[in-house]
C-alpha atoms as a printed R data frame, in Angstrom:
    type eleno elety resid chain resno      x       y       z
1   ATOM     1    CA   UNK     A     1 40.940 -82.250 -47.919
2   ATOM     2    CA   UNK     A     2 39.291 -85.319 -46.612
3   ATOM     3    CA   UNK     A     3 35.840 -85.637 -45.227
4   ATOM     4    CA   UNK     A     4 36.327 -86.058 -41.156
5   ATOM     5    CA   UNK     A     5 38.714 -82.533 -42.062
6   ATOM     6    CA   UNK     A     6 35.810 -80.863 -44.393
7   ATOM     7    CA   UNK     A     7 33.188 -81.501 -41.714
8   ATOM     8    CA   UNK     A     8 34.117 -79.299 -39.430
9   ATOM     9    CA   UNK     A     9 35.006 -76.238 -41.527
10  ATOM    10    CA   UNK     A    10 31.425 -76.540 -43.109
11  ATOM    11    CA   UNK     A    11 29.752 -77.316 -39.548
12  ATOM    12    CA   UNK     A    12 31.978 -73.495 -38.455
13  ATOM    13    CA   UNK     A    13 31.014 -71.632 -41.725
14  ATOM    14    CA   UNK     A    14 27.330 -72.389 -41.235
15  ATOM    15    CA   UNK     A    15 27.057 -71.907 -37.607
16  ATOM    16    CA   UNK     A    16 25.944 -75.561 -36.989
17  ATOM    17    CA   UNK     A    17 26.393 -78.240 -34.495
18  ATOM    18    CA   UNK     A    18 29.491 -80.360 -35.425
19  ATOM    19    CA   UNK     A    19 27.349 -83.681 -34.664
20  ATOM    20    CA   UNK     A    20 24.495 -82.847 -36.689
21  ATOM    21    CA   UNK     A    21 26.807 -82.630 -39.976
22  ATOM    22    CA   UNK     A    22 28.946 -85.392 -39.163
23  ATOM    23    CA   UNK     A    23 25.103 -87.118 -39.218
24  ATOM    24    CA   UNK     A    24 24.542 -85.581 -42.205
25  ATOM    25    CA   UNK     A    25 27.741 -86.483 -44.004
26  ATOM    26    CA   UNK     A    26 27.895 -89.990 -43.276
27  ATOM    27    CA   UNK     A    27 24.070 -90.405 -44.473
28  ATOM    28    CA   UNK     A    28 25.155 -88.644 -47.617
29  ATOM    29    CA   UNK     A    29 28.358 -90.887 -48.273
30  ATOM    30    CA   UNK     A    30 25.906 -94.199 -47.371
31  ATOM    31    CA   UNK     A    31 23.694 -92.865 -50.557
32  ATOM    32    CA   UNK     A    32 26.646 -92.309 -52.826
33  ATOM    33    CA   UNK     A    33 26.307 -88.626 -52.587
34  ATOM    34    CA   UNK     A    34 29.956 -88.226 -50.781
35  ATOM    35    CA   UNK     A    35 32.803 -89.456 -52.723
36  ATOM    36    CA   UNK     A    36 34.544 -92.470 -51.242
37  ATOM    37    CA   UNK     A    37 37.649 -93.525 -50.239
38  ATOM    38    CA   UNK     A    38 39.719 -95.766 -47.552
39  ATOM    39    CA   UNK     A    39 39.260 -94.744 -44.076
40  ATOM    40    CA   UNK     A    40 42.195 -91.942 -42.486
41  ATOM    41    CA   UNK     A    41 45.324 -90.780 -45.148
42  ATOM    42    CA   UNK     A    42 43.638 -93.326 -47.783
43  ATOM    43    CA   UNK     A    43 40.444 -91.667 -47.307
44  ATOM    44    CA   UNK     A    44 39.537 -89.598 -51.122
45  ATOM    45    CA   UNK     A    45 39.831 -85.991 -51.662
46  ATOM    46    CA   UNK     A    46 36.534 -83.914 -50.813
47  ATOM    47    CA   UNK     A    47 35.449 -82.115 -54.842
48  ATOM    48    CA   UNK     A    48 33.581 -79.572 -55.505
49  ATOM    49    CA   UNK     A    49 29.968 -81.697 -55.678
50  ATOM    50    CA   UNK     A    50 30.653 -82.687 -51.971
51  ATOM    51    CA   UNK     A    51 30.461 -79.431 -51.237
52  ATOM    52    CA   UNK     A    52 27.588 -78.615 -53.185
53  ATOM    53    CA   UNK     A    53 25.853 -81.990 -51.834
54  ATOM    54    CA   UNK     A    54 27.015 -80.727 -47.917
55  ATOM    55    CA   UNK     A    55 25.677 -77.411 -48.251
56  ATOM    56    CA   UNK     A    56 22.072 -78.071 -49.904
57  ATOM    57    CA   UNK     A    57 21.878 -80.948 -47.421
58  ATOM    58    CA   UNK     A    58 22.096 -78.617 -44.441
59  ATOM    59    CA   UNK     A    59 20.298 -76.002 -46.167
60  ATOM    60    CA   UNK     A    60 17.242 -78.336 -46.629
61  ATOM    61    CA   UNK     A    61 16.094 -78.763 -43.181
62  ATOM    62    CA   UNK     A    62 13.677 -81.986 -42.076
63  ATOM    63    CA   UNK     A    63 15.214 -85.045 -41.005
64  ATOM    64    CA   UNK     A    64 18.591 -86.518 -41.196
65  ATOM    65    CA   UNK     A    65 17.411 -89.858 -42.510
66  ATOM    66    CA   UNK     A    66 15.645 -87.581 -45.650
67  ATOM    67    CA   UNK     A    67 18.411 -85.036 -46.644
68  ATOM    68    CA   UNK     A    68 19.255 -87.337 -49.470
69  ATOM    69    CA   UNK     A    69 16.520 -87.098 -51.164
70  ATOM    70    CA   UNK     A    70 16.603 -83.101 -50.477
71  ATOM    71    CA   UNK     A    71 19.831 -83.159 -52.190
72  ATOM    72    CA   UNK     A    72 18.845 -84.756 -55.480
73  ATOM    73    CA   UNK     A    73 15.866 -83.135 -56.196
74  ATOM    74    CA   UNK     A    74 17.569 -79.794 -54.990
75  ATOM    75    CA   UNK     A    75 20.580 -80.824 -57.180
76  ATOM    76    CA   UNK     A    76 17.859 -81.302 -60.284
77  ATOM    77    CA   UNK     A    77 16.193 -77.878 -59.772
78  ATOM    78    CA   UNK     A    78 16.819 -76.241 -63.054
79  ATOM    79    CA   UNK     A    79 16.443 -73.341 -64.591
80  ATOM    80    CA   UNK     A    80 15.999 -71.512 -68.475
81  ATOM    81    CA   UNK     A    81 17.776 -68.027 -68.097
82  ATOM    82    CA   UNK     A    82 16.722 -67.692 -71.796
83  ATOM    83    CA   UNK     A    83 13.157 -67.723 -70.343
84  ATOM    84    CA   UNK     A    84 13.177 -65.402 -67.598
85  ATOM    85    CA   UNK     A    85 11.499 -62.617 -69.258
86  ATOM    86    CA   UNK     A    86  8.335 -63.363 -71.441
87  ATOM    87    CA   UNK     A    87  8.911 -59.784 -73.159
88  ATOM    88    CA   UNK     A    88 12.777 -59.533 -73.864
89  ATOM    89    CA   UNK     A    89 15.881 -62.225 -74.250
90  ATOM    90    CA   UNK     A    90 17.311 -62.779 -70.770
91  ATOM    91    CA   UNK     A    91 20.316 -60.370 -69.879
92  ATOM    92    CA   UNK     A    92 23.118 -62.895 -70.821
93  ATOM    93    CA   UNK     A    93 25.550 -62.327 -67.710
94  ATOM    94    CA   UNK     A    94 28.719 -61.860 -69.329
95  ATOM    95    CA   UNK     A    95 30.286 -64.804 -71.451
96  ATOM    96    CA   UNK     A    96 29.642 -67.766 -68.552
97  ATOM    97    CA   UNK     A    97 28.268 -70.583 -71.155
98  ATOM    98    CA   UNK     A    98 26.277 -72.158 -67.907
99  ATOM    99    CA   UNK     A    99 24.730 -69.135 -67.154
100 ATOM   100    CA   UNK     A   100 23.516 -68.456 -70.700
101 ATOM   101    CA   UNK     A   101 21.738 -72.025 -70.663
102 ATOM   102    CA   UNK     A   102 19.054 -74.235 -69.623
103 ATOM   103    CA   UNK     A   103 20.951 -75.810 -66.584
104 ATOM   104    CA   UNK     A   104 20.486 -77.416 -63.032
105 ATOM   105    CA   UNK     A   105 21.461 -75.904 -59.780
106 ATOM   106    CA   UNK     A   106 24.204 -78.777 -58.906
107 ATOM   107    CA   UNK     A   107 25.948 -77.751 -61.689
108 ATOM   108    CA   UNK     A   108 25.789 -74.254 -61.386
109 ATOM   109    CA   UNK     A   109 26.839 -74.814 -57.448
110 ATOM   110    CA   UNK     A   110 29.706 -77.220 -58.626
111 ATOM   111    CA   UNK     A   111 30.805 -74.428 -60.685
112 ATOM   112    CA   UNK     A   112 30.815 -71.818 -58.166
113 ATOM   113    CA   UNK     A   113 32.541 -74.061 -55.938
114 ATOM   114    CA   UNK     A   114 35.559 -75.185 -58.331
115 ATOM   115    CA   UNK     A   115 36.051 -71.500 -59.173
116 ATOM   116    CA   UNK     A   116 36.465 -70.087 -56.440
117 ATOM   117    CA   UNK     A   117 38.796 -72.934 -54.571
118 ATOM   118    CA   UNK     A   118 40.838 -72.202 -58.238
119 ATOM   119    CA   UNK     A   119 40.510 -68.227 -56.316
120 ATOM   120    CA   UNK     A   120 39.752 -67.218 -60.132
121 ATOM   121    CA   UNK     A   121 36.225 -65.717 -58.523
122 ATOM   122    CA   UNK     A   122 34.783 -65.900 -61.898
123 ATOM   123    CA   UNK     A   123 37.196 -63.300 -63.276
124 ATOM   124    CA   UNK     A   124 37.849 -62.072 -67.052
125 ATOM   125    CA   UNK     A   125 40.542 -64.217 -67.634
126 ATOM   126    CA   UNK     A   126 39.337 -67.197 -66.557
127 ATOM   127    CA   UNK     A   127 35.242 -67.698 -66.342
128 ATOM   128    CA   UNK     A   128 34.919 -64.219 -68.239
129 ATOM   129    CA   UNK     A   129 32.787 -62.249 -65.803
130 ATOM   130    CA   UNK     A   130 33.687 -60.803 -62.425
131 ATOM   131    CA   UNK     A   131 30.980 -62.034 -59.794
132 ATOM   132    CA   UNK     A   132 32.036 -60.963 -56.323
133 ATOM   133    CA   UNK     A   133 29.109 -61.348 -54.373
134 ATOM   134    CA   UNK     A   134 26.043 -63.593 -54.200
135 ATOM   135    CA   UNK     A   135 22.630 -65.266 -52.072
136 ATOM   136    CA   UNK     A   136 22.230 -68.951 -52.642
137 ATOM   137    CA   UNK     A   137 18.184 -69.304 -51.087
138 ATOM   138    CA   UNK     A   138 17.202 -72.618 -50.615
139 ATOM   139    CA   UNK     A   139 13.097 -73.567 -49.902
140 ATOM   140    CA   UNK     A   140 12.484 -77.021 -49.259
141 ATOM   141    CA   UNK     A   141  9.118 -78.126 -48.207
142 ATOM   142    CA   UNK     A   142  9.828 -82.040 -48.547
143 ATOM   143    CA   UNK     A   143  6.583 -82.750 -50.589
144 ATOM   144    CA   UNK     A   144  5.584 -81.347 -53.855
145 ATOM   145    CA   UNK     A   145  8.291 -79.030 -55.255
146 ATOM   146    CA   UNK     A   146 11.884 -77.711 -54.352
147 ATOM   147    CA   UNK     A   147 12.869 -74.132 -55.372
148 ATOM   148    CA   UNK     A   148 16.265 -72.050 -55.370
149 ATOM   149    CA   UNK     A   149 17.098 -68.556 -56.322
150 ATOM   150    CA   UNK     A   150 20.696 -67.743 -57.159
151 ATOM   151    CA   UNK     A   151 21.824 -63.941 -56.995
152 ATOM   152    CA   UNK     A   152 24.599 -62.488 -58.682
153 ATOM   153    CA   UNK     A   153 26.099 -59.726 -58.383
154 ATOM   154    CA   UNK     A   154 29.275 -58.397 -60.394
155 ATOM   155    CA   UNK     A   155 29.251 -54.640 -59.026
156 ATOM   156    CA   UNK     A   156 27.494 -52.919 -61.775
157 ATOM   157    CA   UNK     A   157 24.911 -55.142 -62.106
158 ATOM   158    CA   UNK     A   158 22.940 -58.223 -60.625
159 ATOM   159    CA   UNK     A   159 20.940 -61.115 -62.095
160 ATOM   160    CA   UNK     A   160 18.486 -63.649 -60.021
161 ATOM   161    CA   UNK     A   161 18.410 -67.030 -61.301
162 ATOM   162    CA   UNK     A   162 15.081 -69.184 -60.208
163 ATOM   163    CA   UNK     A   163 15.616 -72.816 -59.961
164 ATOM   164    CA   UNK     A   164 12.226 -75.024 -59.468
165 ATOM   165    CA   UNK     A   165 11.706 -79.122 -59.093
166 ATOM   166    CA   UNK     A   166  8.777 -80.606 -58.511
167 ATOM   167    CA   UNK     A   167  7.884 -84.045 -56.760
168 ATOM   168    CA   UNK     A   168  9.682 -87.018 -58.429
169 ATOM   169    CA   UNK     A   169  5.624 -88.248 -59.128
170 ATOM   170    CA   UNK     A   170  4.828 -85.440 -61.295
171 ATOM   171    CA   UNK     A   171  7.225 -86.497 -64.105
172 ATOM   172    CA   UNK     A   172  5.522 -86.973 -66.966
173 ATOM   173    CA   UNK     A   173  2.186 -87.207 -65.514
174 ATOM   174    CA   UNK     A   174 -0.843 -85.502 -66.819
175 ATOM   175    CA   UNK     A   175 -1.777 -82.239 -65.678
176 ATOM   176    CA   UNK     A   176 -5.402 -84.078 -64.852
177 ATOM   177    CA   UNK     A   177 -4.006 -86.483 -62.096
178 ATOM   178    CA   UNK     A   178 -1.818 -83.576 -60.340
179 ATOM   179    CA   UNK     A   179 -4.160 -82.384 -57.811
180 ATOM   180    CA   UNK     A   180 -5.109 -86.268 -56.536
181 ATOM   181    CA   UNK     A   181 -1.321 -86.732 -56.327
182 ATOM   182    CA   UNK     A   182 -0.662 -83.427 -54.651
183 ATOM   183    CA   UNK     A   183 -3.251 -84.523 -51.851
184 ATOM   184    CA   UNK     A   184 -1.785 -87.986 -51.376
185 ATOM   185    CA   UNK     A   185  1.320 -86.448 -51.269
186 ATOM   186    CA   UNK     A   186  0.744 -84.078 -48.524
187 ATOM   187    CA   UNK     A   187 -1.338 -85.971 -46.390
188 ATOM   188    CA   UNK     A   188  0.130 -86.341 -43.032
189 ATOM   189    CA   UNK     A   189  3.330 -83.900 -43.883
190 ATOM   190    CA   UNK     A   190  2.315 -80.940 -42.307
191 ATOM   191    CA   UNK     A   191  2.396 -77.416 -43.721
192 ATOM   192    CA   UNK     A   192  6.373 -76.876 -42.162
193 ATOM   193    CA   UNK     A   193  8.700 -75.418 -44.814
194 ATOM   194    CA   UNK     A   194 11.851 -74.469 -44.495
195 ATOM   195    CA   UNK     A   195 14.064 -71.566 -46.412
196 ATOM   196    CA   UNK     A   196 17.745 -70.807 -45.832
197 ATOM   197    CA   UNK     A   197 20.178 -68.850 -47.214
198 ATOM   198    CA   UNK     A   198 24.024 -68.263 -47.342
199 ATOM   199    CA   UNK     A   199 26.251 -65.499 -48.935
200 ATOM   200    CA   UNK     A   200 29.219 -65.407 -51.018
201 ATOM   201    CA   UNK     A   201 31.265 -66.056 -47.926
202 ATOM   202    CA   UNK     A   202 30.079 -69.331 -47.384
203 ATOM   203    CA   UNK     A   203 31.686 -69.835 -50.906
204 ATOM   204    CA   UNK     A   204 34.609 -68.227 -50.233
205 ATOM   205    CA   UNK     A   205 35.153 -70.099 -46.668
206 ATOM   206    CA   UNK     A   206 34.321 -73.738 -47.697
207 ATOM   207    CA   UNK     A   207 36.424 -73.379 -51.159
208 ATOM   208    CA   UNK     A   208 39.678 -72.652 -49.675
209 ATOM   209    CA   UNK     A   209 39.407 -75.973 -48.010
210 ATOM   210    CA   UNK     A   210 39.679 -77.596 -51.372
211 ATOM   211    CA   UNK     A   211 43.069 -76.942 -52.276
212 ATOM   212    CA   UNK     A   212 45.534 -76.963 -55.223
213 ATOM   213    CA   UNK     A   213 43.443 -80.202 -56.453
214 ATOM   214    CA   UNK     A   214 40.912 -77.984 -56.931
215 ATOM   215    CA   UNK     A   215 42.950 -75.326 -59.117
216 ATOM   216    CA   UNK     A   216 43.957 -77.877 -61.488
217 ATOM   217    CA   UNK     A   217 40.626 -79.115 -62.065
218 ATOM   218    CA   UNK     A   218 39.526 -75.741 -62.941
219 ATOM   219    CA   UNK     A   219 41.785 -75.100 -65.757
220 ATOM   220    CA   UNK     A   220 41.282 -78.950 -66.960
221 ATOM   221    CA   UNK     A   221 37.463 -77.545 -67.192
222 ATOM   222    CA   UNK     A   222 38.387 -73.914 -68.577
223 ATOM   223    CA   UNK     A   223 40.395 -75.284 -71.117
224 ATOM   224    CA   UNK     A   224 37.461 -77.531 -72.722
225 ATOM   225    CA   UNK     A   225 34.999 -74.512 -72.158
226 ATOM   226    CA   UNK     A   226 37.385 -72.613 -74.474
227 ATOM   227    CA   UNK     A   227 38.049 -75.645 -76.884
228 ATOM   228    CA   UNK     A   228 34.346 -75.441 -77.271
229 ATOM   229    CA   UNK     A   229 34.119 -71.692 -78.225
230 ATOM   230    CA   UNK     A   230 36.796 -72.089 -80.454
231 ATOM   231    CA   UNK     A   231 35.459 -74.837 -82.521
C-alpha cells in the first residue's frame, strides 16, 4: 500500500476531508515522519508507524504546518503500567511483554497496528491475549503537555493505559524554573485544546490496507518476542 493509496482510506475511516490529509501527509513525509520512496509503483510500502504517525497527526488538531511536532511528542508519551496503582502491582494484561512495561505510545500504536493488519487481533497464539475492542483518546493542547489514554478491552475484562509528555523545555529542568517556563510558554497560545478519539474500528479499517507485508513482519517480530521468553 503506497501513500497517495493510504490517504484516502484514512481520510474515509476518520470522516475527514481528503485535502486536509493529503496536507497532512505530505508535511509528515517532508519531516521524515512518512517513509519514503520513488514517486508512483517505485513509491515505498506504507508500515505500521505511518499509520500510527497519520492517525495521531489528525487526531492532534491545530495547524497543518505543527502536526509534526504533535506527532513526536504524542509518539513519546509514555507510560509505567507497573505504576498505575500506588496500593497494588498493576493487573498485568495477559502475557503482552509491551503492556507489562514502561513503554511509549508509538510503540504501543505500532503494535496494535502490525497485529491486526497480521488479523492475529492480539490472539492466544500469537500476542497471547485476546483484545477485541478498544478507545485510543488523544488531548493535545500544543503547549505544555500531551496526554493519551489507551482502553482495552478483552471481553471479561478492561485495562486503561495513561500516556503523558510534557513540553520538550521541561526535560531535565528543575522543578523551580517550571512555572516561568509554563508562562512563556503559553503566552499568546490561547486556552484551545483539542481531544479526539477513535475505536477499535479505526484499527481494524486502516490495518487491512497494509497487506501480506504486514503479516510477515508480524511473525518476524513474534518470533524474537518468543526467542526472548525462551532465553
Amino acid at each position: 500500500m503506497k501513500l497517495s493509496e493510504l490517504l484516502p482510506i484514512v481520510a474515509s475511516t476518520l470522516g475527514l476531508p481528503p485535502a486536509s490529509v493529503r496536507v497532512l501527509g505530505a508535511h509528515l513525509r517532508k519531516h521524515g515522519l512518512i517513509t519514503r520512496g520513488g514517486r508512483g509503483r517505485g513509491g515505498a510500502e506504507m508500515t505500521p508507524t505511518d499509520l500510527t504517525n497519520l492517525l495521531l497527526a489528525a487526531m492532534s488538531g491545530g495547524q497543518a504546518k505543527d502536526a509534526h511536532l504533535a506527532v513526536i511528542r504524542l509518539r513519546e508519551a509514555s507510560v509505567d503500567p507497573r505504576s498505575e496503582r500506588q496500593d497494588e502491582p498493576a493487573r498485568p494484561i495477559e502475557d503482552h511483554p509491551m503492556f507489562m512495561r514502561p513503554h511509549q505510545l508509538g510503540e504501543a500504536l505500532d503494535a496494535i497496528f502490525l497485529s491486526y493488519a497480521a488479523e492475529d487481533e492480539f490472539n492466544d497464539e500469537g500476542y497471547g491475549f485476546p483484545i477485541t475492542n478498544m478507545f485510543l483518546t488523544v488531548h493535545s493542547p500544543h503547549t505544555l503537555c500531551y496526554e493519551a489514554d489507551l482502553w482495552l478491552d478483552n471481553g471479561s475484562e478492561d485495562w486503561t493505559l495513561r500516556y503523558h509528555r510534557n513540553h520538550p523545555d521541561f526535560d531535565d529542568l528543575p522543578r523551580d524554573q517550571w512555572q516561568e517556563t509554563a508562562r512563556g510558554l503559553v503566552a499568546g497560545k490561547g486556552d484551545l485544546a483539542f481531544t479526539a478519539r477513535v475505536t477499535s474500528n479505526t484499527f481494524y479499517e486502516l490495518a487491512e490496507a497494509l497487506g501480506q507485508s504486514a503479516g510477515e513482519e508480524a511473525n518476524r517480530r513474534l518470533a524474537a518476542v518468543l526467542d526472548r521468553r525462551s532465553a
